[in-house]
N, C-alpha and C positions, 0 to 999 in steps of 0.2 A: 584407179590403180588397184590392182589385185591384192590379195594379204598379204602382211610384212612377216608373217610367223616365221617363214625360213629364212630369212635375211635380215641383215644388219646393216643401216644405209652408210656404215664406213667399210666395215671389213664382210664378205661375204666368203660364207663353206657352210660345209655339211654340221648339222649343229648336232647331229644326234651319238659320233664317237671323237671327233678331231678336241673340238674344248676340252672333255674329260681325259684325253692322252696328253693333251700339253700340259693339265692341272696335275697327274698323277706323277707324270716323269720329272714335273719341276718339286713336285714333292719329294721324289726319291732324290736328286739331285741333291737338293738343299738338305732335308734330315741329318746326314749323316756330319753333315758342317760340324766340325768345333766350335761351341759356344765362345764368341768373343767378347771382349771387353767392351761395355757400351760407351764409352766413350776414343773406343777405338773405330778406325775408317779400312773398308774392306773397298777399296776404289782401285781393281786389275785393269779397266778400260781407263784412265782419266786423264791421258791423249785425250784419244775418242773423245770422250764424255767434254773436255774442254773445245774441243774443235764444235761442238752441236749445240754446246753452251753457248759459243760465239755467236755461230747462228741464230741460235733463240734472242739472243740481246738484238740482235740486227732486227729482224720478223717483229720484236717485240715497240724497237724504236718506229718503225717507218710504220706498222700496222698497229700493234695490239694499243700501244698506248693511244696513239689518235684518235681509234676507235673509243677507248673507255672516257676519253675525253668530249667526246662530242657525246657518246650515251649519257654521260653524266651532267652535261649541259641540257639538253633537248629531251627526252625522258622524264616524265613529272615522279615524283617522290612514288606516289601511289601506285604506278605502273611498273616501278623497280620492285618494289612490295608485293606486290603480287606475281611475279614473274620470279622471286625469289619462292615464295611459296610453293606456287604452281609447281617446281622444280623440286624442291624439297618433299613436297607430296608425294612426286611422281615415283621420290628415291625409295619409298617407305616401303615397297615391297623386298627392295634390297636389301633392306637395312634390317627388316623383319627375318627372313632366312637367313641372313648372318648371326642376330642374334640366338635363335631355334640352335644353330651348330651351333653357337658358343655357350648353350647353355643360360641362356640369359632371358628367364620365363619372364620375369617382371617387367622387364626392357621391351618382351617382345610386346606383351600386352601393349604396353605404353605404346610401341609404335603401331599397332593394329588399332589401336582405342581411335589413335589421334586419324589415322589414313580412313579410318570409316568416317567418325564426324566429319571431315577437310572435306572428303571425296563428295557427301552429300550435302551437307549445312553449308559447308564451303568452297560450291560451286568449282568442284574437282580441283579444289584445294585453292583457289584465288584465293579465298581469304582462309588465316587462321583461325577457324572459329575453336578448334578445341583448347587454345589458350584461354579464349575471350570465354569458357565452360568451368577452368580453373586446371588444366589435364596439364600433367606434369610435358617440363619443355623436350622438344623432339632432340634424337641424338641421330646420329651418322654409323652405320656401320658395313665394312666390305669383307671381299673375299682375299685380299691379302692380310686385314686385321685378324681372321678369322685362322688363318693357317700359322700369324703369328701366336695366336692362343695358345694353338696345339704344338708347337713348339718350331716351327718352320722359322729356319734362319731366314734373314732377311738376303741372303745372295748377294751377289753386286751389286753395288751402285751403280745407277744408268742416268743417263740422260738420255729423254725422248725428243723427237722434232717436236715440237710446236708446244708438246704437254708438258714437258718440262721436266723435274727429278722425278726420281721412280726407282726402283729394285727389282732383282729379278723374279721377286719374291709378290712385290704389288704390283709389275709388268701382266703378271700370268693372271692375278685377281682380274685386274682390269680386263683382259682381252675376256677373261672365259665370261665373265659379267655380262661384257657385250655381246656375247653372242649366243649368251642362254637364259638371262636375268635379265636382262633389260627394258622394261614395261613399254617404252617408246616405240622399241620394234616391232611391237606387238598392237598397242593403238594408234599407232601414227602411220602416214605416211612416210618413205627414205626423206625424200623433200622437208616434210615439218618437222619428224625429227633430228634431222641436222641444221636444221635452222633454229630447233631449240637449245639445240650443244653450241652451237655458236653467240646467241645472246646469252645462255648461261655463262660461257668462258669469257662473252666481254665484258659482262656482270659482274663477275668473279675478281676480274683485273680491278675493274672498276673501286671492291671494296677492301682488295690489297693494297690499292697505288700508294695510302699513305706508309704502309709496313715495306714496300717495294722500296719505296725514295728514302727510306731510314738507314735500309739494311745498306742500301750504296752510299749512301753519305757514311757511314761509318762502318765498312768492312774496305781492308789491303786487300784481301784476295775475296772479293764477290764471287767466285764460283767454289772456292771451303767455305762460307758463311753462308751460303745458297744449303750448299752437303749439309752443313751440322746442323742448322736448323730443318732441316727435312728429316732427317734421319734419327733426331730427339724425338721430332715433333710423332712421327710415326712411333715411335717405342712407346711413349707416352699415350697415343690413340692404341695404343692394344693393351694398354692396361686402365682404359675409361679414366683417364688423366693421373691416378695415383703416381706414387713413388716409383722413380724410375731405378733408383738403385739407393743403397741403405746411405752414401755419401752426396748424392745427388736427385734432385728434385727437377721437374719439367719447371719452375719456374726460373731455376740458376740458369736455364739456356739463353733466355730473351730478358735487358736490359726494363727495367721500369717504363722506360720512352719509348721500346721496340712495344709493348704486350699493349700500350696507351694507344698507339697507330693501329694495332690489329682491330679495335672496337672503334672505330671513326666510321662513319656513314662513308 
């Protein structure tokens, strides 16, 4: 197969002005938002968003969890391990340009340190050797944390098919990512790299299931308890976990026994 540089094996367009009109006009859209109360819900669609939520529970029961279930059975320890790596590697160019715009020299270091060891000590990241070096531990950063920096309200709340909550604000992160950032499309084939978004998200499922079967054993309304935890959780990622307001902390959202499920194998 020919190069992936102009294509994206989910969404495919012209990558060189459509991403940057969709990034600049959701800019303009959102800036001028009245800063809201963070513990207030800006949810205009949540018909919508509860009808696609249904959906997702459906896709989720007959597909995602089956899935995470037999990956988790059949999948040796070490092959989860590395495939989580591999993926986290692959993210470090993203995370590194995020960091650059946010100002975040030290951070970036830290992720360029660790993506040059991975990529060559650690046989294009299978293993983490720049832990096993003593390199401080790797973080995560996008294009919707990054436009939260700069002060980009978060827009509506969304639900997406398959992916789940979102904003219009980390909607637009996400699409322009994919289609101009995305290192996959660029070494991979469409083919491998949607086969790696797909073992990644049933990966993913895999090491939420115990925070997934919590939050339903103990939430009346599973899709407000879906919203507040997404929407903490994201305030809280754009401020590198600190304080999220002078009366409330990222940790008052998740119960002792919710935050104990989030770290389970």
């Amino acid at each position: 197969m020919g190069s992936n540089a102009g294509f994206h094996p989910i969404m495919r367009c012209h990558r060189r002005w459509w991403p940057t009109t969709v990034f600049l006009g959701t800019v303009l859209m959102l800036s001028p938002a009245p800063a809201r109360a963070l513990n207030s819900v800006y949810d205009p669609l949540e018909p919508v968003n509860r009808f696609i939520f249904g959906f997702n529970q459906i896709v989720d029961t007959v597909i995602l969890n089956p899935a995470q279930q037999v990956y988790g059975v059949v999948v040796p320890a070490p092959a989860k391990t590395g495939l989580r790596n591999f993926t986290s590697n692959l993210r470090s160019p993203v995370t590194f340009v995020n960091d650059i715009l946010q100002g975040e020299r030290e951070r970036a270091g830290v992720t360029l340190g660790r993506f040059m060891i991975n990529t060559t000590l650690g046989l294009f990241g299978l293993f983490d050797f720049a832990s096993v070096v003593g390199m401080e531990e790797a973080h995560t950063e996008d294009l919707g944390q990054t436009m939260g920096v700069y002060g980009v309200g978060p827009g509506p709340y969304l639900i997406v098919p398959i992916l789940g909550p979102s904003s219009a604000r980390d909607l637009t992160g996400t699409v322009v990512t994919a289609l101009t950032l995305d290192p996959a499309s660029y070494v991979m084939s469409n083919e491998a790299a949607l086969g790696l978004y797909v073992a990644d998200g049933i990966d993913t499922r895999y090491q939420l299931d115990p925070a997934i079967r919590d939050l339903k054993r103990n939430s009346l309304d599973l899709y407000a308890s879906t919203r507040t935890v997404y929407l903490q959780k994201r305030e809280a990622d754009i401020r590198n976990g600190g304080s999220l307001s002078n009366d409330q902390n990222y940790e008052d959202i998740f119960s002792e026994e919710f935050e104990d499920s989030l770290d389970e194998p």
